[in-house]
C-alpha positions as CSV (number, residue, x, y, z in Angstrom):
1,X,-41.3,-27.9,21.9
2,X,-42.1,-24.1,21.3
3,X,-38.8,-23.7,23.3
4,X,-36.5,-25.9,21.4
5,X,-38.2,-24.3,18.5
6,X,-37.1,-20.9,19.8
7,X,-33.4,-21.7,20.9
8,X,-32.9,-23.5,17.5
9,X,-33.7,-20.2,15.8
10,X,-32.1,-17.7,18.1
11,X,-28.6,-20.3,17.7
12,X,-29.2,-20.0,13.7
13,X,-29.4,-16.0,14.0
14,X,-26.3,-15.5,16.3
15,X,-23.9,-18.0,14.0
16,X,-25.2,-16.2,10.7
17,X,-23.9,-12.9,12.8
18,X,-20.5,-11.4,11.9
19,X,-18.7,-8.9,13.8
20,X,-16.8,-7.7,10.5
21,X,-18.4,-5.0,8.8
22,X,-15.9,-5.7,5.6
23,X,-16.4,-8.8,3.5
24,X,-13.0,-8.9,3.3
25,X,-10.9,-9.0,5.9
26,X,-7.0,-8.1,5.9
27,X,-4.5,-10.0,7.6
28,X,-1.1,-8.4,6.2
29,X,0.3,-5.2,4.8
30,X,-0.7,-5.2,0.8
31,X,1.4,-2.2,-0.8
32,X,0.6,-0.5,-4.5
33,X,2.4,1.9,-6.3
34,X,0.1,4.9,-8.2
35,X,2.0,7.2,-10.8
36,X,0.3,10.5,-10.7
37,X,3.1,12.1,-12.7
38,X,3.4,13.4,-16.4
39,X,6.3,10.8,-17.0
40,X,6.4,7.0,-17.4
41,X,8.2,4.9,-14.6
42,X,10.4,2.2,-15.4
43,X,11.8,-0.4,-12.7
44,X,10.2,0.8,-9.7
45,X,11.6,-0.3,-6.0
46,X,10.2,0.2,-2.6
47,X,11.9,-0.6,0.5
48,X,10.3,-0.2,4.1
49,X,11.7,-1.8,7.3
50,X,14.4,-3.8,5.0
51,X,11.0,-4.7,3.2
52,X,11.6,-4.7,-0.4
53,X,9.4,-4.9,-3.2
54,X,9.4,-4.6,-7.4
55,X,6.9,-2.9,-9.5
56,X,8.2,-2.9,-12.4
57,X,7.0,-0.1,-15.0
58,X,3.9,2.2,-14.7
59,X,2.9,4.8,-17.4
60,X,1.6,7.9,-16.4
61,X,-2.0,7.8,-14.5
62,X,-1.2,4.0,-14.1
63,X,-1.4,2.3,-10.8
64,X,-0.1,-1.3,-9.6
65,X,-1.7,-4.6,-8.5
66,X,-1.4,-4.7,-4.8
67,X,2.2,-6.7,-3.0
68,X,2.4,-8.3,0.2
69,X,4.9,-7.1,2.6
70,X,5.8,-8.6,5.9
71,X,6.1,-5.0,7.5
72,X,6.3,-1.2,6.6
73,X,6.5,2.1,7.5
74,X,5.8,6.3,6.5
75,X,9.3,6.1,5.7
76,X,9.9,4.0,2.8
77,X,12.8,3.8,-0.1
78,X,11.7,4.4,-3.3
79,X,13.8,4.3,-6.3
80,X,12.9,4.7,-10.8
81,X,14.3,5.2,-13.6
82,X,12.6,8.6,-16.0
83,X,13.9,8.9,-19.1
84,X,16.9,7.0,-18.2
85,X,17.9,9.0,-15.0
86,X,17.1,7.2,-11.9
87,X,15.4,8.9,-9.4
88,X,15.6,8.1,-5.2
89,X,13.8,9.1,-2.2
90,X,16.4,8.0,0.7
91,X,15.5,8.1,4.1
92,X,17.8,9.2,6.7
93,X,16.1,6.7,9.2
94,X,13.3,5.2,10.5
95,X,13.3,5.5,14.3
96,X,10.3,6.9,16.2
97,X,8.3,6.1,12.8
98,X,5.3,3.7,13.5
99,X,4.9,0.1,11.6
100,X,1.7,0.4,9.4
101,X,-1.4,-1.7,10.5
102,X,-2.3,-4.4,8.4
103,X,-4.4,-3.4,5.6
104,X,-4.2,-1.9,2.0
105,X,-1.9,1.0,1.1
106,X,-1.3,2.9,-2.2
107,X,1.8,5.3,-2.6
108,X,1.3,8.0,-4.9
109,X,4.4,8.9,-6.4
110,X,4.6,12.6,-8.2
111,X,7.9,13.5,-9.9
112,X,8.4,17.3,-10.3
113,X,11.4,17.8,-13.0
114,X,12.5,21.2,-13.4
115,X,16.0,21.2,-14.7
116,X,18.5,21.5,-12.1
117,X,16.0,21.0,-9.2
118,X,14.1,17.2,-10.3
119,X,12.1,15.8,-7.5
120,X,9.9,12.8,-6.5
121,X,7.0,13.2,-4.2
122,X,5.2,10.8,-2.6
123,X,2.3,10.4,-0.4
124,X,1.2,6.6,1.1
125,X,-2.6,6.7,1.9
126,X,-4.8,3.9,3.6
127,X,-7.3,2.2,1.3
């Protein structure tokens, strides 16, 4: 009996066991834009790995709900409108580049406008 008693409680303690250490557990590549410029953006698009998504608009300081994106990489498109100019990172290609893991990303986007030389800068960084 004390055996049966024992195994009942050791099964209990192993299926109450999890080997994740985070309650939430990510299963795809979530994406978010964050505007850490001076400047409001309006119709934001990102493209990775023929990946694209919409943002819409962010004020300054603002950042977006997360998207879903089959894949992505370092080298994304980005493309927004300030103060009715549009604005475009382009990449050249992505070749050697790897595929992001799944998990949550947010791209900080900086735009530097100084008259003839305006430019976006970006950084994506794992949440």
């Amino acid at each position: 009996m004390n055996r049966l008693l024992i195994f009942a409680a050791l099964t209990a303690f192993l299926f109450s066991c999890s080997n994740t250490t985070n309650s939430e557990e990510i299963d795809e590549v979530n994406i978010r834009i964050s505007n850490v410029s001076e400047y409001a953006y309006e119709n934001i698009i990102f493209s990775s790995r023929g990946n694209e998504l919409r943002f819409g608009n962010l004020e300054s300081g603002e950042s977006s709900e997360y998207k879903v994106t089959e894949s992505a990489s370092r080298v994304v498109f980005i493309e927004l409108i300030i103060s009715d100019s549009t604005y475009t990172i382009q990449p050249i290609d992505d070749l050697g580049d790897g595929i992001l893991e799944d998990g949550k990303y947010t791209l900080t986007v900086d735009a530097e406008l100084k008259g003839r030389y305006n430019s976006l800068i970006f950084d994506l960084v794992e949440d």
